[in-house]
Structure formats: structure tokens, C-alpha cells
Residue, then its C-alpha position, 0 to 999 in steps of 0.5 A: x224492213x224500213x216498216x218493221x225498223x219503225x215498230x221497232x223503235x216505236x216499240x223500244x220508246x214507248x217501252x223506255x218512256x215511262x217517265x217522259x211527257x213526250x207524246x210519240x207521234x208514230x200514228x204519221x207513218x201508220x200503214x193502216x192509214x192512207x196518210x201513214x201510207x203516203x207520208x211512208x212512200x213520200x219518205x222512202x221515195x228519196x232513197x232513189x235520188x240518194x242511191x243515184x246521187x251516191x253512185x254517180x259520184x263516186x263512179x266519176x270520183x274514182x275515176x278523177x282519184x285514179x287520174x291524180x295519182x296517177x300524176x302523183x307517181x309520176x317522175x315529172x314535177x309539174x305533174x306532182x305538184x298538180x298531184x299535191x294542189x288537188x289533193x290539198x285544195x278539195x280535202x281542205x275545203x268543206x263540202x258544204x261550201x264546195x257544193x255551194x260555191x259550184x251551184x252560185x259560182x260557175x253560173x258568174x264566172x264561166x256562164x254554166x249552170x248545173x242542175x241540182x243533181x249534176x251539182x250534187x254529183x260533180x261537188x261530191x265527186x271533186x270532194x272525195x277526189x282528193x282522198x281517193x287519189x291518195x287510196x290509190x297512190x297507196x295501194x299501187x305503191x304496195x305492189x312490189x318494185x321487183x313484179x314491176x320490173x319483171x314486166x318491164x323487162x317483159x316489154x310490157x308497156x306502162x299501159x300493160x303493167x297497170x292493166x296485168x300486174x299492177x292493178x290486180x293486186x292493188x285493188x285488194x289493197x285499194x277496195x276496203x278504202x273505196x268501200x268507205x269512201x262510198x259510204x262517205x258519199x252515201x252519208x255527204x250525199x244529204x247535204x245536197x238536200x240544201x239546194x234542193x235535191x228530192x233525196x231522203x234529208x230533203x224529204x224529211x225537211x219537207x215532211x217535217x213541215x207539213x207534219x210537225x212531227x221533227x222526233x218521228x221523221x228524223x229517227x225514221x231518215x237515221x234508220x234508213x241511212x242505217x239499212x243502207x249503210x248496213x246493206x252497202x258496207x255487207x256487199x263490200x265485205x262479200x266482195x273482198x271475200x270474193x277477191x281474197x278467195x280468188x287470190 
């Protein structure tokens, strides 16, 4: 698909270039060629670390957002204000900086040093954090007060409701919001590229200096962040049709 998204825009530029003096270099990524094959599998071969990177992160980050608000709803002040700085704190600094900060600052101030990939995962994960938890806090606070109270006087415990009643009808609200949030990690993901995690941004750099051929690879990296994008944003539609056709 990568392939054919190529010759498509191969196609559409020298289509379009009649009046442009650039020379399009597209022979780099010809399959026909062994170095067209190898720069292709090189490119391609970040989409892994990418994917990986993405998952990882926000897998801990839904877990981190879920905790948050849930001391956000809590009746304790102490645990609202935890709830208020976080949210403030990572929706407030830049991920670039976070990211920075987390790979030359914990080695000074507590002795620990992160690979690369655990600093991807861990600065994308504090970062999108904070805009999961307020995800949460909305859809938990759309279930009605009144089901909530049913099962109190159920005797279900606080663990139960959010298990039986709370959570079941909060993920359809809360699941359109995760889908976008992934797509966000999926897209912030490339920053990790400056710290030197072998993902597609950092691949293409790398290719660009070998090849010398910025126009080609860069447009070659937008269309593969489209597919995955693309591909990642239909199976969360697929999934919120499931979840509806169940409800």
C-alpha cells in the first residue's frame, strides 16, 4: 500500500510539474533497484518502533488518566488538588521539553537513566495523561447519579459500581476521546525521533542524509503517517459501532 501510495504521488507531481524546474528524485525508492529496495525496507522498517512506542504509551497513559480522575471525583480535597496540579502541570508543558527534560534530568536528580524507548513511553505517557484524565472524569460524570445510587443501595461496593455499572456505559462516551488521544501519541510519537529512537521521523533524517533527497523521503514519512493514521482512526470507528450495536 506504502508502494502504490508512492506511485501515486510520483504520478500526481510529475503530473502537476510542468512548470517547476524541480527534478523529482523518486528513482531512491525504485523497487526495481536493490538500493530503491533497501532505503524502502530501511524507511518502513521504523513503523515498528512507531507503532510499539504509541502503544506502550498510551496503554500506561490510560491507565495513569483513569487513576487522576479518579481523584478528581474524589470527596477528599487533598485528592483534588493532586487531580488539578497533574492535569495542569503535563497539559501545560511541551512534550518536546518533557521529553528532553525526563531523558537529561532524571540521570542528575534521582540517578536514573532511561533508555530511549522507556523515555519515549514514559514522557508521552505523563503527557497525554493529563487530557486522558479529564476523558474520564467526563464520561464517568455523564452515567446518571440516579443508576449510581440504585447500586448503592444494591450494596455494591465502590469497586462493583465502577466495574457493573459505571464503566460500561462510560466507555462509549470516553472511547471516541481514546481513539483521538491515540492518534495524538501516534502523531507526538515522532518527537522521540530527537533523542535518537529508530522510528520513521528518525529514519527518514537519517535517510535524508545519505540520500540528499529531503522532498522525496518527507513526503514518503507524510504517507505513511496517513495509512497509519487512516488505518488506526477506522478500527476505532469499527469498534464504536460494535459497542453501539451491543448497547
Amino acid at each position: 500500500m506504502t508502494l502504490l501510495a508512492l506511485g501515486l504521488l510520483a504520478g500526481c507531481a510529475g503530473s502537476s510539474g510542468g512548470g517547476s524546474s524541480y527534478n523529482w528524485g523518486w528513482y531512491i525508492f525504485n523497487p526495481l533497484q536493490a538500493k530503491g529496495v533497501s532505503n524502502l525496507q530501511f524507511l518502513i522498517g521504523g513503523v515498528w518502533a512507531t507503532l510499539l512506542v504509541s502503544l506502550c504509551a498510551i496503554c500506561l497513559s490510560v491507565l495513569l488518566g483513569a487513576a487522576v480522575a479518579m481523584a478528581g471525583l474524589s470527596r477528599r480535597k487533598s485528592l483534588n488538588r493532586v487531580n488539578r496540579v497533574y492535569v495542569e502541570l503535563f497539559r501545560s508543558v511541551p512534550l518536546l521539553v518533557l521529553l528532553l527534560w525526563v531523558f537529561y534530568g532524571l540521570p542528575v536528580i534521582i540517578g536514573l537513566q532511561l533508555s530511549v524507548f522507556a523515555t519515549g513511553v514514559l514522557s508521552l505517557a505523563l503527557s497525554d495523561s493529563a487530557f486522558e484524565a479529564e476523558v474520564f472524569r467526563a464520561g464517568i460524570q455523564s452515567v446518571p447519579k440516579g443508576q449510581i445510587e440504585a447500586a448503592k443501595s444494591l450494596g455494591l461496593s465502590w469497586a462493583q459500581r465502577m466495574r457493573l455499572v459505571v464503566m460500561p456505559q462510560a466507555i462509549k462516551v470516553i472511547l471516541p476521546a481514546l481513539g483521538n488521544q491515540f492518534v495524538y501519541v501516534l502523531k507526538m510519537s515522532s518527537l522521540v525521533s530527537v533523542i535518537g529512537l529508530q522510528e520513521l521521523t528518525r529514519r527518514a533524517n537519517e535517510l535524508n542524509v545519505s540520500e540528499y533527497r529531503p522532498l522525496e523521503i518527507y513526503t514518503l514519512l507524510v504517507a505513511e503517517y496517513l495509512l497509519l493514521i487512516l488505518v488506526v482512526s477506522y478500527l476505532v470507528r469499527r469498534l464504536e459501532r460494535r459497542l453501539a450495536a451491543t448497547g
